[in-house]
C-alpha positions in Angstrom: -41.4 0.4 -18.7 -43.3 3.4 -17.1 -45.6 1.4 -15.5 -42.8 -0.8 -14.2 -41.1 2.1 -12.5 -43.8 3.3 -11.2 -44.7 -0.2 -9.9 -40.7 -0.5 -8.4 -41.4 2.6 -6.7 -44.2 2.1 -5.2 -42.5 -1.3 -3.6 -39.8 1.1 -2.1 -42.6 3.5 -0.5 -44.2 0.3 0.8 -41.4 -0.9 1.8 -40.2 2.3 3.6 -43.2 2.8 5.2 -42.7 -1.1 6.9 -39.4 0.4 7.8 -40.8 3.3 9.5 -43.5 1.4 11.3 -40.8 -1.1 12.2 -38.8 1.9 13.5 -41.5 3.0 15.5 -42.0 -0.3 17.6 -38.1 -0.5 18.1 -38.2 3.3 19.4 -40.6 2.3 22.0 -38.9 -1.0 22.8 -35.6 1.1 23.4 -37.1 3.4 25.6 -38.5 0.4 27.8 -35.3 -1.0 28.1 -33.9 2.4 28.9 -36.3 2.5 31.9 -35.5 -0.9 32.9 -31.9 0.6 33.5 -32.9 3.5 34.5 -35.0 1.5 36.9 -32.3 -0.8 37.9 -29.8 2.3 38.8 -32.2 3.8 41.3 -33.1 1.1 42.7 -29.5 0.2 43.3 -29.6 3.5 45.2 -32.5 3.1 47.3 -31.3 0.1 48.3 -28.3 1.3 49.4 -30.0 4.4 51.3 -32.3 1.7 53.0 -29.2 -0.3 54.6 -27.7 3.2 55.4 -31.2 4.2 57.3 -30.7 0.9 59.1 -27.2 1.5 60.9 -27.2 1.9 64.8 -25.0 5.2 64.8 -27.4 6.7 62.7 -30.4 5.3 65.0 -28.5 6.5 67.6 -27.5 9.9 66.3 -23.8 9.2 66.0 -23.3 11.3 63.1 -19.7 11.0 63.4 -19.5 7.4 63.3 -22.4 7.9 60.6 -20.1 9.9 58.2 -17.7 7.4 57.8 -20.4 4.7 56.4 -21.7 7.9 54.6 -18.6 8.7 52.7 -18.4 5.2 51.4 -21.4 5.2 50.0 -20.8 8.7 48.6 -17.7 7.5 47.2 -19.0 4.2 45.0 -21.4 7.3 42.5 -18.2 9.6 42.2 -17.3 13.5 43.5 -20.9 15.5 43.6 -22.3 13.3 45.5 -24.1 14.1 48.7 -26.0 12.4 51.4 -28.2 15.0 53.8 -30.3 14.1 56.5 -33.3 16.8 57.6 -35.8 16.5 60.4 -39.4 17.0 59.7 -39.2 20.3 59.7 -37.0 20.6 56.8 -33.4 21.5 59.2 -30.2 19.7 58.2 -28.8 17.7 60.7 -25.8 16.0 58.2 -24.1 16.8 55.3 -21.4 14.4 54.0 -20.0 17.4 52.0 -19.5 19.3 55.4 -18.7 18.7 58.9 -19.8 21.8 60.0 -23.5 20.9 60.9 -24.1 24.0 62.5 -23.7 26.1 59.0 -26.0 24.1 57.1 -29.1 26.1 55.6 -32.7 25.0 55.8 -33.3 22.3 53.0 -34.9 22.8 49.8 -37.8 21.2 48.2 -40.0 20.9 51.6 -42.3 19.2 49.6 -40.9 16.1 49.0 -39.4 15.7 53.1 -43.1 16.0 53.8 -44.3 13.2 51.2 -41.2 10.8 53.0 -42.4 11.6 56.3 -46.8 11.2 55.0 -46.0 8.0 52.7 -43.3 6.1 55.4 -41.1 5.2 51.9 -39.1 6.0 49.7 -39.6 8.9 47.4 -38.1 11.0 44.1 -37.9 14.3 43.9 -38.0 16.8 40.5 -35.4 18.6 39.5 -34.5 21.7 41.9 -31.6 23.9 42.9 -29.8 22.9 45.8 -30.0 24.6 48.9 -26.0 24.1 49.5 -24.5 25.3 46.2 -27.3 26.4 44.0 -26.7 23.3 41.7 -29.9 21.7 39.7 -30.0 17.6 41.8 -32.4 15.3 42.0 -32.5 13.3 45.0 -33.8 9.3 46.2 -35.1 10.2 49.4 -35.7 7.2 52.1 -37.3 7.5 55.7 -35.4 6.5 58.9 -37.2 4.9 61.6 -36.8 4.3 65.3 -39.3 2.6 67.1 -41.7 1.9 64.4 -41.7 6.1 63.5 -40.0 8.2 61.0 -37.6 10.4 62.8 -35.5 11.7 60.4 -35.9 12.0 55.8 -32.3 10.6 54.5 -31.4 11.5 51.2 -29.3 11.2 48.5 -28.6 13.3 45.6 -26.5 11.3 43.3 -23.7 12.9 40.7 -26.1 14.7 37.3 -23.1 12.8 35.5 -24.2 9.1 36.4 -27.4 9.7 34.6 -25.9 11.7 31.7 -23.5 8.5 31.5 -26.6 6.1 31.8 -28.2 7.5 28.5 -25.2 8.1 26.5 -24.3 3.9 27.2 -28.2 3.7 26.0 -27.5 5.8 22.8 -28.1 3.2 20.3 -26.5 5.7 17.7 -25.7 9.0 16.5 -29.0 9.5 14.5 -31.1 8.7 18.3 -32.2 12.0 20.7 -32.4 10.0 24.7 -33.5 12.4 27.2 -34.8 11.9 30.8 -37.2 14.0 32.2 -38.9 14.5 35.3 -42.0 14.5 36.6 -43.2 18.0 34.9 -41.0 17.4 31.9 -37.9 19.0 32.7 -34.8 17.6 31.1 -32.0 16.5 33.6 -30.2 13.9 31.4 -29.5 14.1 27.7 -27.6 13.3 24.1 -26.8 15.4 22.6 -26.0 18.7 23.4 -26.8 18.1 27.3 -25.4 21.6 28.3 -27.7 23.5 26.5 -30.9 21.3 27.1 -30.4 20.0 30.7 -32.6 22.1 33.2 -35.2 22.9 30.0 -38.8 21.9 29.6 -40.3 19.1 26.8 -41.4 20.5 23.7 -45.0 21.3 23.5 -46.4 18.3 21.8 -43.8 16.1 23.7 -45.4 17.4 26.6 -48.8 17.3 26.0 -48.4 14.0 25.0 -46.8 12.8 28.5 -49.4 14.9 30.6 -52.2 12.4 28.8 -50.6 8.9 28.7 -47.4 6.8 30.4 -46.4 5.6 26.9 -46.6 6.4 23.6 -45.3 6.7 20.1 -45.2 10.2 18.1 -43.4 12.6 15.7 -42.1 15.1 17.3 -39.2 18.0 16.8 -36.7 18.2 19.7 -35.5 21.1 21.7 -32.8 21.5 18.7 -35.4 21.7 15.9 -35.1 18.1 14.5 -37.7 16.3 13.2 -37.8 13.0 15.3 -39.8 9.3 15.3 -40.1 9.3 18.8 -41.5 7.3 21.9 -41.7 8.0 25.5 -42.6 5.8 28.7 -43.0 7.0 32.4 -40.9 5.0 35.5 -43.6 3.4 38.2 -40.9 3.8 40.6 -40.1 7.5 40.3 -42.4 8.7 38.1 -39.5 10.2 35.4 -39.9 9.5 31.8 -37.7 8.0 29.1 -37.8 10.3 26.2 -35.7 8.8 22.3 -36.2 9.5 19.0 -34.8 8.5 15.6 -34.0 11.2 13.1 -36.5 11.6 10.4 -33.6 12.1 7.6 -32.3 8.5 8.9 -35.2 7.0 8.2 -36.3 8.8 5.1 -32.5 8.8 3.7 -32.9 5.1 2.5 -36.0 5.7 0.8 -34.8 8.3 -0.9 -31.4 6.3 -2.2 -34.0 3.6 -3.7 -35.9 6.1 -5.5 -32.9 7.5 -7.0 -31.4 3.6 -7.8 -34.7 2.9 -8.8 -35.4 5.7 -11.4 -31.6 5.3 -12.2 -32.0 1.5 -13.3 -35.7 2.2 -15.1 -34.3 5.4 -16.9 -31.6 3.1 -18.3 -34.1 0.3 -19.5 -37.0 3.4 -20.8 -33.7 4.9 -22.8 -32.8 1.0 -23.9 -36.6 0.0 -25.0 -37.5 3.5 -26.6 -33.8 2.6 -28.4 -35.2 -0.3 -29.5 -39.0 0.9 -30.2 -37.6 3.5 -32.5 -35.7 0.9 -34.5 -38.7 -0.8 -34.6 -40.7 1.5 -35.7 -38.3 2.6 -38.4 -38.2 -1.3 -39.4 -42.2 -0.9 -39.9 -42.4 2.4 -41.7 -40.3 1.2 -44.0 -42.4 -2.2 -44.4 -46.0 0.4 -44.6 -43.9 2.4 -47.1 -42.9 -0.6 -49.6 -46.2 -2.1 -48.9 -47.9 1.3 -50.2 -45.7 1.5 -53.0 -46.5 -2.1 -54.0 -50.3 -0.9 -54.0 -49.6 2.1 -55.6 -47.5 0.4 -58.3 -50.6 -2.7 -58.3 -53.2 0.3 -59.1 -50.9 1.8 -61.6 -50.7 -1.1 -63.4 -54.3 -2.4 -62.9 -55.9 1.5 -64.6 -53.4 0.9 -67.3 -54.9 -2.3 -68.1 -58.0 -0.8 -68.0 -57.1 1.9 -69.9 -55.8 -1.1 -72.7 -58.9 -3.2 -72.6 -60.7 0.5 -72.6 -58.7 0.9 -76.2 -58.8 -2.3 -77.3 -62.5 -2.6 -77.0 -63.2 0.8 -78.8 -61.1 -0.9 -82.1 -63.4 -4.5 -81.6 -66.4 -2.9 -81.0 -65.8 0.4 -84.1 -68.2 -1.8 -86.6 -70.3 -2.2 -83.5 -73.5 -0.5 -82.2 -73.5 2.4 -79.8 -75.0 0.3 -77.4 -73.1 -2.6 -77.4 -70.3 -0.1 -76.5 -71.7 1.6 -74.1 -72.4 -1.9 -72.1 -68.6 -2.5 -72.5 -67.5 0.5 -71.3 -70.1 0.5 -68.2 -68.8 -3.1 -67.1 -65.2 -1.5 -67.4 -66.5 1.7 -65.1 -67.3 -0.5 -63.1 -64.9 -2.6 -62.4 -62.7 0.5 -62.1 -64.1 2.1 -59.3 -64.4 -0.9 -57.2 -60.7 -1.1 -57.9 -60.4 2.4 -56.3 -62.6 1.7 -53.8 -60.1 -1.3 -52.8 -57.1 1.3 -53.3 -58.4 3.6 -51.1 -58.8 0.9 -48.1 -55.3 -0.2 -49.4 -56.9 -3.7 -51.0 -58.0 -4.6 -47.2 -61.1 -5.1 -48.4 -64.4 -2.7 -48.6 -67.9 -2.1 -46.8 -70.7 -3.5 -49.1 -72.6 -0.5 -48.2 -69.8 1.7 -50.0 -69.2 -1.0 -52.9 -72.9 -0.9 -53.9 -72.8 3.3 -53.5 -69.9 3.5 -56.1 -71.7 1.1 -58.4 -75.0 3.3 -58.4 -73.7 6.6 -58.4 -73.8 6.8 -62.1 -77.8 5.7 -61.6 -78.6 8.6 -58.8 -77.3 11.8 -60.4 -81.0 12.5 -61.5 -82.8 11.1 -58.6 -80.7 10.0 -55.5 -84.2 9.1 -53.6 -84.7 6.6 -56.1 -82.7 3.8 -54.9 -82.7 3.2 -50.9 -80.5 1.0 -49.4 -81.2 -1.1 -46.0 -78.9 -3.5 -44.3 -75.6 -4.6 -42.0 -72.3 -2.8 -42.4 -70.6 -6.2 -43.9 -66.8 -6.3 -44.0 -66.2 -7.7 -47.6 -62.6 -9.1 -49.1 -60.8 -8.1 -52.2 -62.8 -10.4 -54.3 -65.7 -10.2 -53.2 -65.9 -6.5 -53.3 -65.1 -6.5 -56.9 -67.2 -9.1 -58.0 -70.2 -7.2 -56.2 -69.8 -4.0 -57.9 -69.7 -6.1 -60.9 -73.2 -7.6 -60.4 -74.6 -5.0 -59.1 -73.7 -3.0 -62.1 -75.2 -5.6 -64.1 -78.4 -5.4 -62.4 -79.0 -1.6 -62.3 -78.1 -1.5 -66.2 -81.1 -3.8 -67.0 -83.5 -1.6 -64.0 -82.5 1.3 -66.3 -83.1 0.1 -69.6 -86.0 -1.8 -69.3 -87.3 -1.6 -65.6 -87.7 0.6 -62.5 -85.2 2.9 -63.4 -86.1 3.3 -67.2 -88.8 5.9 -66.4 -89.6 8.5 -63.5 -91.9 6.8 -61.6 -90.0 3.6 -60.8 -88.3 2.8 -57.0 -85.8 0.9 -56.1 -85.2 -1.2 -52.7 -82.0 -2.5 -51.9 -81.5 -5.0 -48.9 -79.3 -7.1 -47.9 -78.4 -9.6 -44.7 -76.1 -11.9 -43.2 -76.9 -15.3 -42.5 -75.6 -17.4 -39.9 -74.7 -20.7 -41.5 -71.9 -23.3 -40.7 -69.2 -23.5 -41.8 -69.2 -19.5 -43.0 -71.6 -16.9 -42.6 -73.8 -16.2 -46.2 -74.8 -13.0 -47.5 -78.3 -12.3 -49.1 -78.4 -9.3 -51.4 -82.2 -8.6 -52.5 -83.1 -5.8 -55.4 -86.9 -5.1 -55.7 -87.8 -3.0 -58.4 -91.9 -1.0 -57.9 -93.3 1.3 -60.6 -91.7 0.4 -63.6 -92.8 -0.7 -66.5 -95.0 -3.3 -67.0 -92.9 -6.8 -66.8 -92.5 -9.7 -69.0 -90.1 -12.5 -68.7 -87.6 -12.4 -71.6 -87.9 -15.0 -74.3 -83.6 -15.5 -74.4 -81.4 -14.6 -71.3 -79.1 -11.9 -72.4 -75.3 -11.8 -71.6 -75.9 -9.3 -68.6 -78.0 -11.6 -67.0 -75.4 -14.7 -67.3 -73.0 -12.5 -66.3 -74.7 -12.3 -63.0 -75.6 -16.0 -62.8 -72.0 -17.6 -63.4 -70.1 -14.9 -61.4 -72.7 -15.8 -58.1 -71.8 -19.3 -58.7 -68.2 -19.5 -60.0 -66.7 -16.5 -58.1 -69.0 -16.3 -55.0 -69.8 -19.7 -54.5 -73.4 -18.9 -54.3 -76.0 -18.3 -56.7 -78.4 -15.8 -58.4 -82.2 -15.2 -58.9 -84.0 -13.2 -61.0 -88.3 -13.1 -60.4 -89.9 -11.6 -63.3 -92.9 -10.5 -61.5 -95.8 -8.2 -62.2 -95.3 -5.4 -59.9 -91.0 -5.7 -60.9 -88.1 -7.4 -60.9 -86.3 -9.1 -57.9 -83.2 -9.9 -57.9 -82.2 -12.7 -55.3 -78.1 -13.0 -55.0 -76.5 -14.9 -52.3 -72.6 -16.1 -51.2 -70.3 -17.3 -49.1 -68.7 -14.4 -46.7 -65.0 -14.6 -47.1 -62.7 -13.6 -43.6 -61.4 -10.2 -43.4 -58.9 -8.5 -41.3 
């Protein structure tokens, strides 16, 4: 389940980090459609300027008659309005907030009448304090002409309001930040809080970022401190820039809501499996806990049957010589400690390595160098492992009563190897007896020996080989590999 979690939420940050690149693209379309308006709304204004320009009592300097056409155009943008016109030398000439001419001061913002008067067209000013009331206006400035030369700069400083309108319609929603800004990044339109932000300057980054391109998309942290997805894209026409921006929390909230429904749903399923783990684990400890008291009851009752064929033997065998009884009782030793051998790997079955090492120990307390071992590790089963320890018991009884290990000089090798063969694997156990005594084949086969022969072929399926040759013994003994787990 923790990898599935894990994997869920790591769909929800992939997913939120589509969103956010989604987000981005729709910031920046928003703020070309905003410029588009914004576009369309000044446009609307210079057109209406151009006709004004046009008129024959303005041509004519008939400012009186000129008011009149004036005022209606005033009137269509709302109070705070105000057309001017200036000569080239920056003196007012109109004002369609004043009839009296003659008290009008010396416009602001020469800059901008010389640009109308230099370019012949229309032009845009920045954001400046009027020169009538102090007030911060922008103003759509147009030239008028009379006989082919500009004569006088008409202009037209339109209501703050019809801007401040323009981007609250624009808003897409409370989360969004729209500003406009001027040329040199000074704010003159804006949601929210447009009465503590108008008349200020971009943020740093903001306006870095607008001194080096016309468009781009950023983060950014507005003039409020929030952390914003934003976009900007400069006006062709007047050079102003649409500024919006999508709170960071809006954007981030979601992903945050999946995580928690995400974590919520996978801590319920982790609780349910690790419910259900528990129960089945309990289920199997209590299957390993019968299963090791069926063993342990198997090798209880396995020595005691030992222990009664140990008894019974020493009453058959009292009239018998010491010999013959000691046999007995090695064959029994024997086949004990395979049987804890097999107890101690919980009758999974047994390394041959460690099967033929219980069998010789009683053979190496004297000499451990005597005997060396070479071969696989071979996984054997429950059978075979105790018929094994069985033979070679068998065979290291004879080495030490009549061959290599029956004096001090004798050696021992011990190999065995596994042999590929359809339809199971064999196993080929070799014993090699050096420096014993000398050999002679025995007249009669005693019952050690056909205790090795039938239990190779009856119990292993395989057979057994003894070589009665002069430098020793060797012992052939091959079988059929059972399967082990």
């Amino acid at each position: 389940m923790l990898p599935l979690i894990v994997f869920a939420v790591g769909i929800v940050v992939y997913n939120y980090q589509q969103d956010r690149s989604d987000a981005t693209r729709r910031v920046l379309e928003n703020v070309r459609s905003m410029r588009l308006v914004l576009d369309s709304e000044v446009q609307r204004m210079t057109g209406g300027l151009q006709v004004l320009a046009l008129t024959n009592s303005l041509r004519q300097d008939d400012f009186e008659t000129f008011r009149r056409i004036a005022l209606g155009f005033v009137e269509q943008y709302g109070k705070g309005g105000v057309v001017l016109i200036s000569d080239r030398k920056g003196r007012l000439l109109f004002s369609s907030a004043t009839e009296d001419a003659a008290s009008l001061p010396q416009r602001g913002h020469r800059e901008i009448i010389d640009k109308v008067f230099a370019t012949r067209s229309p032009q845009y000013s920045d954001l400046f304090a009027s020169a009538i009331d102090g007030q911060q206006v922008l103003t759509v400035e147009v030239p008028v002409f009379r006989d082919g030369e500009v004569i006088y700069d008409l202009s037209f400083s339109p209501p703050i309001r019809v801007f401040q309108e323009l981007v609250e319609k624009q808003r897409p929603d409370q989360f969004w930040t729209v500003s406009l800004l001027d040329t040199k990044g000074f704010i003159f339109a804006r949601v929210p809080n447009p009465g503590e932000t108008v008349g200020k300057q971009a943020s740093g980054p903001l306006y870095e970022a607008m001194s080096r391109t016309a468009e781009a998309a950023l983060s950014t942290v507005s003039l409020d401190g929030v952390a914003l997805s934003s976009a900007f894209t400069r006006s062709q026409l007047t050079g102003w820039t649409v500024v919006a921006g999508v709170a960071e929390s809006s954007l981030s909230a979601p992903l945050w809501r999946n995580i928690a429904i995400t974590s919520l749903i996978g801590g319920v399923l982790l609780l349910t499996g690790l419910t259900f783990a528990i129960r089945m684990a309990a289920t199997i400890a209590r299957g390993e806990m019968l299963h090791n008291l069926l063993i342990d009851e198997l090798n209880h009752r396995v020595k005691n049957t030992l222990a009664l064929m140990q008894a019974i033997a020493v009453q058959t065998f009292r009239s018998a010589s010491r010999d013959e009884r000691t046999k007995f009782e090695g064959r029994l030793g024997a086949l004990a400690e395979a049987h804890n051998l097999l107890s101690q790997e919980k009758w999974a079955g047994s390394e041959l390595r460690d099967v033929i090492a219980r069998a010789l120990q009683p053979f190496l307390l004297s000499n451990p160098d005597r005997i060396r071992m070479a071969g696989p590790a071979v996984p054997l089963s429950p059978r075979l492992a105790v018929v094994m320890s069985m033979i070679v018991h068998e065979i290291a009884t004879n080495a030490a009563k009549y061959g290599a290990l029956s004096n001090e000089t004798g050696r021992v090798t011990l190999d065995w190897e596994v042999i590929s063969e359809p339809p199971k694997p064999r196993l080929r156990l070799i014993w090699t007896e050096v420096g014993g005594p000398p050999v002679t084949a025995p007249v009669q086969r005693g019952f050690g020996s056909r205790l090795i022969e039938r239990s190779a072929r009856d119990q292993l399926g395989g057979e057994a080989t003894v070589d009665f040759l002069p430098r020793g013994v060797v012992c052939t003994v091959t079988c059929t590999l059972d399967e082990t787990r």
